[in-house]
C-alpha positions, 0 to 999 in steps of 0.5 A: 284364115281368110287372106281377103276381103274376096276370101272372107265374103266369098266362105262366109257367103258360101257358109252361110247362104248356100249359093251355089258356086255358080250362083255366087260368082255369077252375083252383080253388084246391081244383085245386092241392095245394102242401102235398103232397109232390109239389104237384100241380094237377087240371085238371078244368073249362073257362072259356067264355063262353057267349051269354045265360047268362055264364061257365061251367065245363064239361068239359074238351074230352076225356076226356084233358084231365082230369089232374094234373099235377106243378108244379115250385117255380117254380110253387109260389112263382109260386102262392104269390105269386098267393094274397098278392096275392089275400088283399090284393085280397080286403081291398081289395074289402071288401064288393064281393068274389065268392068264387069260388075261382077262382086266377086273378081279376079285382080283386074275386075273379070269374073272368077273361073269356076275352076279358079275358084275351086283351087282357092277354095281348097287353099283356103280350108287348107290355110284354116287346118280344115279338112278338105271339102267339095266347094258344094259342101259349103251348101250342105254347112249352110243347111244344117246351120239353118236348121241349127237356129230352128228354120223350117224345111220350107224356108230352107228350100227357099234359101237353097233354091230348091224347086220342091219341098220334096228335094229339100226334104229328101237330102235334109229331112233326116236331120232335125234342128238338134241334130243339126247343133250337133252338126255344127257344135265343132265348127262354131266352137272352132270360128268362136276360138279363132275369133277371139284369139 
């Protein structure tokens, strides 16, 4: 249901990672290392909007909020694809253009509003026929698919940026790997449905 390469980087990233909403939008592609061997992002900032100044990038909510984490190859052809479409939003915007580095923009290169991204968000699981969700909920999707593949509640905190175990273990310590398969079982059987339709 994805109308973009934006769109499709930015559920799969929310989906799969867990980033924050802020954490996401606030990535810069000198965040992201794809050339490496093991290609990897650095979560090192948060995009609010704070009244009467704009757009900013703080620090990350904790001090276990600043990591890095490896993407697999989906999330290399998903940034990948993201950075074409960008190069060709950077023609089509000539002089208009703002190079902000940011990976995830708005057609002229400024960093996506929180509040923007929100409604898309919501336009999104309603384009796919899912029932709508918070943007944070996405956090949540992430967690239990890593349980699902047997992550341990600590890798979990790490990915997620808690700034203990005990905060991982107080929102997801009920569930156990199985429970998370049951979780999930209806949306892999509904992307595996669409992927081969």
């Amino acid at each position: 249901a994805a109308p973009s390469a934006r769109a499709r980087a930015r559920l799969l990233f929310g989906l799969t990672l867990g980033l924050r909403q802020g954490e996401l939008l606030a990535l810069r592609w000198r965040d992201v290392d794809l050339a490496g061997p093991r290609p990897r992002l650095a979560v090192t900032g948060s995009l609010h909007r704070e009244t009467g100044v704009g757009l900013v990038i703080a620090v990350p909510k904790t001090e276990g909020s600043v990591r890095t984490l490896g993407l697999s190859p989906e999330h290399v052809d998903a940034l990948k694809a993201l950075r074409s479409e960008q190069a060709a939003d950077r023609l089509a915007a000539g002089a208009t253009w703002v190079p902000t580095d940011h990976v995830f923009t708005t057609p002229r290169g400024t960093p996506i509003d929180p509040a923007n991204d929100r409604k898309h968000w919501f336009a999104w699981l309603d384009l796919a026929g899912v029932r709508r969700v918070r943007v944070h909920d996405a956090r949540h999707t992430a967690a239990t698919l890593l349980l699902r593949d047997g992550a341990s509640l600590a890798g979990i905190q790490k990915t997620l940026g808690h700034s203990s175990i005990r905060t991982t273990i107080d929102i997801y310590g009920h569930l156990t790997s199985e429970d998370g398969a049951e979780a999930t079982s209806a949306l892999a059987a509904a992307l595996s449905a669409r992927r081969g339709a």
